[in-house]
C-alpha positions in Angstrom: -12.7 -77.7 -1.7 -11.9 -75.1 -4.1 -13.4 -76.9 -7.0 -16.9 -77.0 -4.5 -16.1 -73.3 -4.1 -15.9 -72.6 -7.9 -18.9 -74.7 -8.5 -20.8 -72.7 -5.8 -19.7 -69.1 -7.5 -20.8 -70.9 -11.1 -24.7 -71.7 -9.7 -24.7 -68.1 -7.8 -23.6 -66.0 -10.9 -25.9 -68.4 -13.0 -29.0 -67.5 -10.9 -27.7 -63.6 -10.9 -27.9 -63.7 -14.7 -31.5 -65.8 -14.8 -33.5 -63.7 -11.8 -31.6 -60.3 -13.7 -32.9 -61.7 -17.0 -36.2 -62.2 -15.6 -36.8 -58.6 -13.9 -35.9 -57.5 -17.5 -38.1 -59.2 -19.2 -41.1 -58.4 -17.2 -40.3 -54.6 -16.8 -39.3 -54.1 -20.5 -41.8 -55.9 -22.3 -44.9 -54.3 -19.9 -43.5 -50.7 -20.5 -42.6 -50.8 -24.1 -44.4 -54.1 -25.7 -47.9 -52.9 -24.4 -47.9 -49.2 -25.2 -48.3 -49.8 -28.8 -51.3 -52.3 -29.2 -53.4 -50.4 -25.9 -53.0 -47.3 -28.1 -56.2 -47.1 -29.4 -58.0 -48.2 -26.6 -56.3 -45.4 -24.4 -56.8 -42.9 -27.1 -60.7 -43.3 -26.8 -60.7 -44.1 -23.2 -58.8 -40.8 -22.2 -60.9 -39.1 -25.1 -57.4 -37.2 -26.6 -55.9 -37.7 -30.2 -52.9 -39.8 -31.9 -50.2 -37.2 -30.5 -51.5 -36.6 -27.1 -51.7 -40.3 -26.4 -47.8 -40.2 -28.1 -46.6 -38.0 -24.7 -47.7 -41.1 -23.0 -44.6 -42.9 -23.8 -42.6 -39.6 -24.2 -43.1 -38.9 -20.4 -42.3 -42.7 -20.0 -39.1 -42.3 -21.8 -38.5 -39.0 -19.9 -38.9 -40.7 -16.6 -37.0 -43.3 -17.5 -34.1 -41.2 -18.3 -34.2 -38.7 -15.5 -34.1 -41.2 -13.3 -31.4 -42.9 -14.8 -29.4 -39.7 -14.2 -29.7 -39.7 -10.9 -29.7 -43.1 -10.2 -27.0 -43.6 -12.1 -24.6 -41.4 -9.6 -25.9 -42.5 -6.7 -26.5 -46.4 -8.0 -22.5 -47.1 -6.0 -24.0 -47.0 -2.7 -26.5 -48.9 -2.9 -27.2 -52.5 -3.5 -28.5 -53.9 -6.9 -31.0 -55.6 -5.9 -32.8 -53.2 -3.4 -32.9 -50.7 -6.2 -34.6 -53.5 -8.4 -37.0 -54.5 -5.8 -37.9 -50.6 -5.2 -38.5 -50.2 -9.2 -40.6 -53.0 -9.0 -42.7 -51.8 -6.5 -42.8 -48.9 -8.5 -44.2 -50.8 -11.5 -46.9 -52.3 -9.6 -48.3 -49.0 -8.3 -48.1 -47.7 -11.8 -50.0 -50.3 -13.6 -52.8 -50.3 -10.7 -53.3 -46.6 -11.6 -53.5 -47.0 -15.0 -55.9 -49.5 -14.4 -58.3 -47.1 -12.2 -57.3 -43.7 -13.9 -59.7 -42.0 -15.7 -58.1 -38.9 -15.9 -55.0 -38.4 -18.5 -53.1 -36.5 -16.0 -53.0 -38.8 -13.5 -52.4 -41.2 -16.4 -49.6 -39.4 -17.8 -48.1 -39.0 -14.0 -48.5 -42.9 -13.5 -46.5 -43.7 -17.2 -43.7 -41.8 -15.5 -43.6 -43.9 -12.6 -43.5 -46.8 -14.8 -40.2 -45.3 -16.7 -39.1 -45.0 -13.1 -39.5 -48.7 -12.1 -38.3 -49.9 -15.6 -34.7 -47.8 -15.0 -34.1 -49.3 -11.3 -35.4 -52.9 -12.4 -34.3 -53.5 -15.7 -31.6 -51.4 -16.5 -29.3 -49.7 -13.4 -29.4 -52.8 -11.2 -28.7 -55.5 -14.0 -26.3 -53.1 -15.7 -24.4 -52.5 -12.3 -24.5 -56.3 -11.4 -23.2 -57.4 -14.8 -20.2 -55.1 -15.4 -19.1 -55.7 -11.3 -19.4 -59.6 -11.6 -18.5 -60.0 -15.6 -15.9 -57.6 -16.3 -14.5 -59.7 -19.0 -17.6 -60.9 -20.9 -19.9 -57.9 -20.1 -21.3 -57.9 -23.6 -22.3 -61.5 -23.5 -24.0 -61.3 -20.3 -25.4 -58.6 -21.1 -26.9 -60.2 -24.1 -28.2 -63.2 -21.8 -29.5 -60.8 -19.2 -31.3 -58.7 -22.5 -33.0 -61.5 -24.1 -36.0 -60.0 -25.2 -38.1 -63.2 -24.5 -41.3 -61.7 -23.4 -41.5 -58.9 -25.8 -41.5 -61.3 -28.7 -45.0 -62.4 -26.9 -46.3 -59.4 -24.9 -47.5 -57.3 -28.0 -49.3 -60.4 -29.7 -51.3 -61.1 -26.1 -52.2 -57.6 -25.6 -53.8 -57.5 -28.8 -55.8 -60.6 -28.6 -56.6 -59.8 -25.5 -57.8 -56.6 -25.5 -60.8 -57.3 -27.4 -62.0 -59.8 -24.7 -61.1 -58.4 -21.0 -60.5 -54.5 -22.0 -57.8 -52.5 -20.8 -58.4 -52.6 -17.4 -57.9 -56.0 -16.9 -54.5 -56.0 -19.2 -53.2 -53.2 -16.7 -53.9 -55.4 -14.0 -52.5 -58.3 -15.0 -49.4 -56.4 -15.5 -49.7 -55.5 -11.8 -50.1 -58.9 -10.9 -47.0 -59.9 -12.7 -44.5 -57.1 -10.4 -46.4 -58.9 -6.9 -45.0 -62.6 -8.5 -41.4 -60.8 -9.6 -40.6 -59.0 -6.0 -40.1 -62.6 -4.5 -37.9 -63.6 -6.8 -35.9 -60.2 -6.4 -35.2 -61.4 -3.3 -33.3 -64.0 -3.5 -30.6 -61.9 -5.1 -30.2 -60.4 -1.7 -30.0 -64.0 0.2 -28.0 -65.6 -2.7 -24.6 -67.4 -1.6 -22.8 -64.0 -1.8 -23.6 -62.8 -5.7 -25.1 -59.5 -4.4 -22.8 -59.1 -2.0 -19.9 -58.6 -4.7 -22.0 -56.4 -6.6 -23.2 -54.3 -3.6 -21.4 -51.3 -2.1 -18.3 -51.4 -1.9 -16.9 -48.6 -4.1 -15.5 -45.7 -2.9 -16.6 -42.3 -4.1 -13.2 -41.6 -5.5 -12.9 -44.3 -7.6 -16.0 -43.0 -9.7 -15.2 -40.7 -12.5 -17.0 -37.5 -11.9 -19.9 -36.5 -14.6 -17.9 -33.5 -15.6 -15.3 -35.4 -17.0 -17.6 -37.7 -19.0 -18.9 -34.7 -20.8 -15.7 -33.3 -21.1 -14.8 -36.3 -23.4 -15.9 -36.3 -27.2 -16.0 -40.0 -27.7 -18.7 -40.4 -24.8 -20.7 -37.2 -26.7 -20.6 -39.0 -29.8 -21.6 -42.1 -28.5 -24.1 -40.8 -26.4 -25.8 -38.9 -28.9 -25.8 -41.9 -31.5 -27.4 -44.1 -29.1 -30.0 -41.0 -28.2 -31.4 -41.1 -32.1 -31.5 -44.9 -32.0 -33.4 -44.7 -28.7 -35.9 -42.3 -30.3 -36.4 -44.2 -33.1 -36.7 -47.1 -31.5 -39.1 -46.3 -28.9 -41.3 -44.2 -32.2 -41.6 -48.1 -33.7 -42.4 -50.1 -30.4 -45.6 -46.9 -30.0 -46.4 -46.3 -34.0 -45.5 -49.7 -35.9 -49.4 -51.2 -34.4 -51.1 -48.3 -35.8 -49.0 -47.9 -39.1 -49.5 -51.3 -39.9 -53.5 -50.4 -40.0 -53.0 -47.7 -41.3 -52.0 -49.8 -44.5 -54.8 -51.8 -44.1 -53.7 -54.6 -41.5 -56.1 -55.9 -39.2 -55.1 -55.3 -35.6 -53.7 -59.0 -34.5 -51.8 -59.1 -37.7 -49.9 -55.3 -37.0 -49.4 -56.3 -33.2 -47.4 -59.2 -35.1 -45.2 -56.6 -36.5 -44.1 -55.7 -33.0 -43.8 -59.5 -31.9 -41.7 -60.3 -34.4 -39.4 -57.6 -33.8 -39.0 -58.5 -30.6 -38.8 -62.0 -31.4 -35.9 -61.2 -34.0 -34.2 -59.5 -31.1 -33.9 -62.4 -29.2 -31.2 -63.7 -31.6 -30.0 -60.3 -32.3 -29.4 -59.6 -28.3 -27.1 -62.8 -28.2 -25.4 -61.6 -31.7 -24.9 -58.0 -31.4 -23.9 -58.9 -27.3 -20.6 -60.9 -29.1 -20.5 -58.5 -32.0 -19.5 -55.7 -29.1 -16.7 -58.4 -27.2 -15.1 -59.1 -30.9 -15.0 -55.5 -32.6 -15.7 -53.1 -29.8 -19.3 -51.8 -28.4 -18.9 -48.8 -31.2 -18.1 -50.5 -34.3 -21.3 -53.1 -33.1 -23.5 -49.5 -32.9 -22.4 -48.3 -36.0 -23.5 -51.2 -38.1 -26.6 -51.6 -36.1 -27.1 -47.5 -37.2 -26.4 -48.4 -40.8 -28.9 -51.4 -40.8 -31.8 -49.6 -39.1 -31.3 -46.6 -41.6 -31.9 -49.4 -44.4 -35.0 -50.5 -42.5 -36.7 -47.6 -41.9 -36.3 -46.3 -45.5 -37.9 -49.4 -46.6 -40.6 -49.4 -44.2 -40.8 -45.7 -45.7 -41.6 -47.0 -49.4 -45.2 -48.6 -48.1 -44.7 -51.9 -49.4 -46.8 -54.2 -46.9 -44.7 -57.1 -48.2 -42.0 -56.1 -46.6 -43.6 -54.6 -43.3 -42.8 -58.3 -41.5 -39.7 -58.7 -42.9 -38.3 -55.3 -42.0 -39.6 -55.4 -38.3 -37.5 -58.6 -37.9 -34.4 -56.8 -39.2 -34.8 -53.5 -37.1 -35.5 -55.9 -34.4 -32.1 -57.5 -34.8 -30.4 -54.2 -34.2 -32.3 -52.3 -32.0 -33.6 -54.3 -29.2 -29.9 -55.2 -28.1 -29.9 -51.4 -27.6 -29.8 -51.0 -24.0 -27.1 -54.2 -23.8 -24.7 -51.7 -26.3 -25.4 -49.0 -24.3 -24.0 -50.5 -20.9 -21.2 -52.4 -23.2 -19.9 -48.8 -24.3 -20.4 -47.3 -21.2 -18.7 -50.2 -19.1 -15.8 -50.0 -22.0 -15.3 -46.1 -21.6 -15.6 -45.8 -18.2 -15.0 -49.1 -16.4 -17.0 -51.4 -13.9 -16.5 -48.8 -10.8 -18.2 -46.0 -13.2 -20.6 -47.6 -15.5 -24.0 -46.7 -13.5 -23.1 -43.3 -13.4 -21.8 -43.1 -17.3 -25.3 -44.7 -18.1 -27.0 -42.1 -16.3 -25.4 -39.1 -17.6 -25.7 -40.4 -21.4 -29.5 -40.4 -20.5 -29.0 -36.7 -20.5 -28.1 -36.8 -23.9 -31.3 -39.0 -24.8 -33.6 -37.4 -23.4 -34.4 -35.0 -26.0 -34.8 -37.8 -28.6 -37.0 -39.8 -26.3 -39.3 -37.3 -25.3 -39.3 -35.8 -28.7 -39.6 -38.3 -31.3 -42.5 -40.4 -30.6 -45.0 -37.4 -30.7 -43.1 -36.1 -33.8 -44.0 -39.3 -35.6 -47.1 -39.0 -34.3 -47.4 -35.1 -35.8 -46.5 -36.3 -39.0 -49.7 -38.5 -39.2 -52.0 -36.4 -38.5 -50.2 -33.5 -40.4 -49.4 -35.1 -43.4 -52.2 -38.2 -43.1 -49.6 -41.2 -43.3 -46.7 -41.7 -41.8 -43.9 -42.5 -44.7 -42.9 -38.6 -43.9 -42.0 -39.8 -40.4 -40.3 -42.6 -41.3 -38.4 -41.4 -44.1 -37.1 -38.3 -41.8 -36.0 -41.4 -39.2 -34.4 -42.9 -41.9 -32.2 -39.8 -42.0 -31.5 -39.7 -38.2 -30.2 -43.2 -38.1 -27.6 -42.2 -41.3 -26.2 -39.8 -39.2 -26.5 -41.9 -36.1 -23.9 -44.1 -37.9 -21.8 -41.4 -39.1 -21.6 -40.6 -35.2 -20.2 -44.0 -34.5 -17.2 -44.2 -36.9 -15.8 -40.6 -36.7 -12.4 -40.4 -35.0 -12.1 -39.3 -31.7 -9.4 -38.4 -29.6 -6.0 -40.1 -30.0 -4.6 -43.4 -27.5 -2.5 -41.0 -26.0 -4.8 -38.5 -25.2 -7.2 -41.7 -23.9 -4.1 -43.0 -21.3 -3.6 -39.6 -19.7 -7.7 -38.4 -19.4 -9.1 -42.2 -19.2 -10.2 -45.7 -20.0 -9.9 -45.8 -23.9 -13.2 -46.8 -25.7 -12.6 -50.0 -27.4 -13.9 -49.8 -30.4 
């Protein structure tokens, strides 16, 4: 009976990790792997320049973390997967604007709604889920439920098939892909009982309040780090298309610069996830700050030989991003806390997300080539790292305020 019972939990937390790591997948790669190669084409369809067309995926980013905040405090009382199946919903009236907008506004109001949908689905609910269900192997699970499997192919597609169907029909078939994911949303809420654990049942006083999170310098640290790796990151997945071109790359061979660093991620996810179990989730950030610092200053020198390369090792350490962001979170503040620590370090990104991308894209037109940009990101990832390894407060100091940060 009870080895039937274990077997039952087993298949249940098994087909909480694959319909997590599906909703991931889908949300992620459509937000982030499809800005870059529709660039262009949304430039001269919305008739604005390189920079304004930038704010696209700064109000994205915005969205994405204001809604993290307050989802993120709230995300206790509610269950997991109804906040997924509500951010997918979210996703699919997003793309079918895009599709019909003509206007940038209503463009720019319909990329927030997709940074909206792309917080609930892939990153409060599976977050929440994981660290409730996995306290002991959060980083791992994590990693599973980060794979980025359809990043590696989303930019590559886009950019063949842009030429052939237009934008239009891209932004729909996004669309169509949120109708096929709600059904399988579901069964998380009639699975054998795996949403059920991971539902409501925390008390309000067992979450740390905000104020204290701030009040700690570790999680300020942290939180800034992971802000300018966030920036950064999000600057390559919107710039690295039109960069490569602008080094003379044709425009199926730069979208490979963005599938391949997505594709690299996919091993880096499951690495840096056991990296953050073995050492500690800030140890793991701080060499994933040091090797991204490396990258960009390479990418930074012009070399096109090493454009491919270096977009597999920057995707190696910063697509696991958002699976070393819930590790420290979850290791700081614990399983009853985590959603709510996630959204408040938002607060601390959202600066570098909002900001960033259109810097890069500043520099281009300012300076006419983007090694300015990339060697002033270079910069921001050195001290990104320095962030990680200062010392913080002391073990005693950590027993009396809080969970110590292990790492």
């Amino acid at each position: 009976m009870g080895t039937a019972a274990n077997g039952n939990s087993r298949n249940a937390g098994m087909r909480t990790i694959i319909v997590c790591a599906v909703a991931q997948n889908v949300a992620m790669s459509l937000a982030f792997g499809s800005f870059g190669p529709l660039l262009a084409a949304n430039e001269a369809h919305f008739g604005v320049d390189r920079t304004e067309i930038s704010l696209g995926m700064s109000v994205l980013t915005t969205a994405l973390g204001l809604s993290a905040i307050v989802g993120g405090g709230t995300m206790h009382r509610f269950r997991p997967s109804t906040v997924m199946i509500a951010g997918a919903l979210a996703n699919l009236v997003a793309y079918l604007g895009l599709m019909v907008s003509g206007a940038f506004p209503f463009a720019l109001a319909m990329f927030a709604l997709v940074g909206v949908g792309t917080t609930l689905t892939a990153i409060l609910g599976p977050v929440t889920i994981v660290a409730r269900l996995f306290p002991d192997r959060r980083g791992r699970v994590l990693s599973l439920v980060n794979l980025p499997l359809m990043m590696f192919v989303v930019p590559y597609m886009v950019a063949r098939g842009l030429p052939v169907f237009g934008r239009e029909y891209i932004y729909a078939a996004a669309a169509v892909a949120f109708a096929v994911l709600l059904p399988l949303l579901c069964l998380l809420q009639s699975d054998g009982g795996s949403d059920k654990q991971a539902g409501p049942t925390i008390d309000d006083s067992h979450v740390i309040p905000a104020g204290e999170m701030f009040a700690r310098l570790d999680f300020w640290l942290v939180a800034l780090g992971i802000g300018l790796i966030a920036g950064t990151g999000t600057a390559f997945t919107v710039h690295s298309t039109a960069f490569a071109q602008s080094y003379g790359l044709d425009p199926a061979s730069a979208a490979m610069l963005l599938s391949v660093y997505s594709g690299a991620g996919i091993a880096g996810t499951l690495v840096m996830g056991w990296l953050a179990d073995r050492i500690g989730p800030r140890f793991a950030l701080a060499i994933a700050g040091a090797i991204q610092a490396i990258g960009w200053a390479l990418l930074a020198s012009g070399a096109t030989a090493l454009f491919l390369p270096v977009a597999a090792m920057l995707g190696v350490v910063t697509v696991p991003l958002v699976t070393l962001h819930g590790a420290a979170m979850a290791a700081m503040f614990g399983s009853a806390s985590v959603s709510r620590a996630m959204g408040v370090s938002y607060a601390l990104k959202l600066p570098f997300l909002f900001g960033i991308t259109p810097l890069v894209g500043w520099a281009y037109v300012h300076f006419g080539n983007y090694r300015i940009a990339l060697a002033g990101s270079a910069l921001a990832l050195f001290l990104a790292t320095l962030l990680f390894v200062l010392p913080t407060r002391s073990r005693r100091e950590a027993a009396v305020r809080g969970p110590a940060f292990q790492g």
